[in-house]
GUVO-676372 format. One record per residue: residue in three letters; chain; x, y, z of N, C-alpha, C in turn. Coordinates in steps of 0.1 Angstrom, whole numbers. Layout:
BEGIN
+-----+-------+-------+-------+-------+-------+-------+-------+-------+-------+-------+
: res : chain :   n.X :   n.Y :   n.Z :  ca.X :  ca.Y :  ca.Z :   c.X :   c.Y :   c.Z :
+-----+-------+-------+-------+-------+-------+-------+-------+-------+-------+-------+
: ALA :     A :     X :     Y :     Z :     X :     Y :     Z :     X :     Y :     Z :
...
+-----+-------+-------+-------+-------+-------+-------+-------+-------+-------+-------+
END
This chain:
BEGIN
+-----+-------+-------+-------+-------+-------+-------+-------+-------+-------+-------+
: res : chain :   n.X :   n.Y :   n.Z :  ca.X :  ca.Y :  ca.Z :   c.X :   c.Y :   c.Z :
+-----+-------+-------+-------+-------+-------+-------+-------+-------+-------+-------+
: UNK :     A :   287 :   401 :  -193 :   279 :   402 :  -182 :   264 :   405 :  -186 :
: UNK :     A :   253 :   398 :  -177 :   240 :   399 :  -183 :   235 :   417 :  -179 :
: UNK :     A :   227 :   423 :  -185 :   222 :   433 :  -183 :   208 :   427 :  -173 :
: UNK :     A :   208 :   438 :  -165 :   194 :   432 :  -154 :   183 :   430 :  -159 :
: UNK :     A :   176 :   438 :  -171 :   165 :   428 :  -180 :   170 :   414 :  -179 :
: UNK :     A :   175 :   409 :  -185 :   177 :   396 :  -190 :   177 :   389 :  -179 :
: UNK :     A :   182 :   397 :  -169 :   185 :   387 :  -152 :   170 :   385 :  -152 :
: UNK :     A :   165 :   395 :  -150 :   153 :   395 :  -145 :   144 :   382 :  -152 :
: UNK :     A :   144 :   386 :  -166 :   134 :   377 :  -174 :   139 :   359 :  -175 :
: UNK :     A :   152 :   361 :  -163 :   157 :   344 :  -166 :   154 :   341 :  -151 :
: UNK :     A :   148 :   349 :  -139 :   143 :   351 :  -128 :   130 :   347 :  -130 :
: UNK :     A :   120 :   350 :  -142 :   109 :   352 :  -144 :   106 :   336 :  -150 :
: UNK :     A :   118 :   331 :  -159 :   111 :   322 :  -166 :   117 :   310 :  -156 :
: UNK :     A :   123 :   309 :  -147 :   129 :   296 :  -131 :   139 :   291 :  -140 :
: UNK :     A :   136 :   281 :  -139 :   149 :   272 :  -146 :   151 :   268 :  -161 :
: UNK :     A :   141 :   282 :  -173 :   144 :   278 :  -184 :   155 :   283 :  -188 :
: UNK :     A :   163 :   295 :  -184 :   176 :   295 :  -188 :   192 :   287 :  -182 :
: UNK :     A :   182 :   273 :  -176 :   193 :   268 :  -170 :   197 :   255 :  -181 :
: UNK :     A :   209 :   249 :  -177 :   211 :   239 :  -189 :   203 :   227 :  -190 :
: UNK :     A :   201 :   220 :  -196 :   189 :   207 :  -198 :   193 :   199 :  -190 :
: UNK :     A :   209 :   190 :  -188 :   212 :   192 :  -176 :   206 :   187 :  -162 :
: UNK :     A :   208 :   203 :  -158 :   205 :   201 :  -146 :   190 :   207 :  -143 :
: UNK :     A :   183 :   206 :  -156 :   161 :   208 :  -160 :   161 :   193 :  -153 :
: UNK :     A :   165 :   186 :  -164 :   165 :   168 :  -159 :   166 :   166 :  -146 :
: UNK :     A :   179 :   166 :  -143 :   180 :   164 :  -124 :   175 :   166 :  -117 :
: UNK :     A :   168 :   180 :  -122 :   158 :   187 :  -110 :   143 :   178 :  -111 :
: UNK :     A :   139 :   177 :  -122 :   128 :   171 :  -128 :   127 :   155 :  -121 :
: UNK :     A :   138 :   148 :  -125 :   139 :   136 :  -122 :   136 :   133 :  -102 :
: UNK :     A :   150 :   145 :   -98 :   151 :   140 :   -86 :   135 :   139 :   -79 :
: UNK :     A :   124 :   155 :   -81 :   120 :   151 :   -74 :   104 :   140 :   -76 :
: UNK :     A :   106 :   136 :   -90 :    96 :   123 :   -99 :   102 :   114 :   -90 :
: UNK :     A :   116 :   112 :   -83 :   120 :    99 :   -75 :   117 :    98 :   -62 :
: UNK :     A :   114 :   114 :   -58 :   112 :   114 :   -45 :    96 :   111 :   -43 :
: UNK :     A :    87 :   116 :   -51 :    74 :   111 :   -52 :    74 :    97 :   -53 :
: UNK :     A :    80 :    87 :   -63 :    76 :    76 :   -63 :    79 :    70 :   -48 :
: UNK :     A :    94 :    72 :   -41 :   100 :    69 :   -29 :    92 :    67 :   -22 :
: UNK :     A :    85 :    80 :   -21 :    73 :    81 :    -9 :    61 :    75 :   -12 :
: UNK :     A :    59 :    73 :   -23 :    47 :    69 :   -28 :    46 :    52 :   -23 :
: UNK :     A :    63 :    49 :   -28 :    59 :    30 :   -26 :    62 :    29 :   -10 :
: UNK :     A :    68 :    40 :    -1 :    71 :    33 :    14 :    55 :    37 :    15 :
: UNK :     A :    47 :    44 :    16 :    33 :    42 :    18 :    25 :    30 :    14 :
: UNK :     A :    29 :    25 :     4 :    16 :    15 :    -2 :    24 :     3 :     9 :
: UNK :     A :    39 :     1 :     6 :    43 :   -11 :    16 :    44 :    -8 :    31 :
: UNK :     A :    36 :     4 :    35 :    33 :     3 :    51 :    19 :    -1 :    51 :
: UNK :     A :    16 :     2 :    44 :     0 :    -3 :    46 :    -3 :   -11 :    40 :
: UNK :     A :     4 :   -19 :    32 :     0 :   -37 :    29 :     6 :   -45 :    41 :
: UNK :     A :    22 :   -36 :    45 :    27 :   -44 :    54 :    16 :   -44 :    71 :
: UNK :     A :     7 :   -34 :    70 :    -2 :   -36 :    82 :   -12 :   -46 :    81 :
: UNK :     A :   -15 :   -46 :    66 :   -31 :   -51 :    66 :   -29 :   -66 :    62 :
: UNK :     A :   -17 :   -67 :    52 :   -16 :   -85 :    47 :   -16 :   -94 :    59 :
: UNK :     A :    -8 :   -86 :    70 :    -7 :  -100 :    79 :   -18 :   -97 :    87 :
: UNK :     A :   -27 :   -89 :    89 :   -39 :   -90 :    95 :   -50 :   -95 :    85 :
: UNK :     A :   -50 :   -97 :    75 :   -59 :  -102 :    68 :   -55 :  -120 :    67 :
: UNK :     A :   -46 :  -123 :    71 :   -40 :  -137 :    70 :   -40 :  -143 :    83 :
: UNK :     A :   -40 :  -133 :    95 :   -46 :  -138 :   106 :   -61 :  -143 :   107 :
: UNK :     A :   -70 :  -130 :   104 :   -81 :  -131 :   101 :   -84 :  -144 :    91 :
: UNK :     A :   -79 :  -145 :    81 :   -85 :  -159 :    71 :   -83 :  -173 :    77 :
: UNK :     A :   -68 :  -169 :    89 :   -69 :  -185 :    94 :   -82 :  -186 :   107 :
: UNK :     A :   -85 :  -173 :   111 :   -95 :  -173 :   122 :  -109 :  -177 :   116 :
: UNK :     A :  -110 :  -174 :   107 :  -123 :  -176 :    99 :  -122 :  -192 :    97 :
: UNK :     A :  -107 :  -200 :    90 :  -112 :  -211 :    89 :  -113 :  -223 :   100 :
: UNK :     A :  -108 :  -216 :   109 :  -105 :  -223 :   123 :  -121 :  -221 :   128 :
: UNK :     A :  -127 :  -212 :   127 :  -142 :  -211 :   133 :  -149 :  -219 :   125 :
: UNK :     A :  -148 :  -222 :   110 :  -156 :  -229 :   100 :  -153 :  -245 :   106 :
: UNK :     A :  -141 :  -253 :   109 :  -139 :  -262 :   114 :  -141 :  -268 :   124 :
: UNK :     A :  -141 :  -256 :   137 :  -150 :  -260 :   146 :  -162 :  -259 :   147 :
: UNK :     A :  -169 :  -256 :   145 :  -187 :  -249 :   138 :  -192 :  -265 :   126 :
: UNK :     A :  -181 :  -270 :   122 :  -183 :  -283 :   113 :  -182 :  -294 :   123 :
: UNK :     A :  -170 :  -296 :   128 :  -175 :  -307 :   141 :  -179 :  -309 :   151 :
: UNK :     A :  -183 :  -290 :   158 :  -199 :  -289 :   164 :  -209 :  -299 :   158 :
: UNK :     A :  -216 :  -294 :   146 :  -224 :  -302 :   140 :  -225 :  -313 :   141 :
: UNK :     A :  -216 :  -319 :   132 :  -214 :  -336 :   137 :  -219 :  -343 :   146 :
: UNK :     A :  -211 :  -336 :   158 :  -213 :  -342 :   172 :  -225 :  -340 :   174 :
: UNK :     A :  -229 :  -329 :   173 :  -246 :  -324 :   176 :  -255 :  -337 :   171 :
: UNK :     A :  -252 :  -336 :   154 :  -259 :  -347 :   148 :  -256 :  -362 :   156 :
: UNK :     A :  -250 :  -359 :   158 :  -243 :  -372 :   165 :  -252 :  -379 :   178 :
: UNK :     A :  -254 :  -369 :   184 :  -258 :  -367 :   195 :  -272 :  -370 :   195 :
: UNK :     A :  -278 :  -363 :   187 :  -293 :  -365 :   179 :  -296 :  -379 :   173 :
: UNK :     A :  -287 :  -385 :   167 :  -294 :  -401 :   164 :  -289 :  -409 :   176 :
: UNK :     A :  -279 :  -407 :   185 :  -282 :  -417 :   198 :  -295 :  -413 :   206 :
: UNK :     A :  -297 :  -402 :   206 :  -311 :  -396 :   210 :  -322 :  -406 :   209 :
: UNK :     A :  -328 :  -400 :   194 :  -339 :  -412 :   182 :  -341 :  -424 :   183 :
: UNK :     A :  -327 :  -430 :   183 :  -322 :  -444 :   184 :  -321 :  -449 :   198 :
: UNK :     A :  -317 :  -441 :   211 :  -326 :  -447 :   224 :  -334 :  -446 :   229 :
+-----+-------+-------+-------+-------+-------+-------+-------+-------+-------+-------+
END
């Protein structure tokens, strides 16, 4: 049986008088739980922004398309102008 010094000083040092073991497990589990949380965060917020950025790119080229055959017709419009 430990004498209460010893309790104490294995009180004092946490889990270095415990076996390597269960240092690891403890260590590991919560390095897993950080990563866990770490990647459902990055994949809620790509999962917000990817498909708003992919809305946004087709709105951009939908506006570039129409804004090009505005033009056209504008021009268009402009040499029947000249030309009558």
């Amino acid at each position: 049986m430990k004498k209460r010094i010893e309790i104490q000083q294995d009180l004092k040092r946490g889990f270095g008088s415990a076996p390597t073991g269960i240092k690891n497990l403890v260590k590991w589990s919560l390095v897993g739980f950080v990563v866990y949380v770490a990647v459902r965060f990055v994949c809620a917020f790509l999962g917000g922004v990817l498909p708003m950025s992919a809305v946004l790119a087709v709105v951009v080229f939908l506006i570039r398309a129409v804004w090009r055959i505005l033009c056209v017709f504008a021009l268009f419009i402009l040499v029947l102008c000249v030309i009558l």
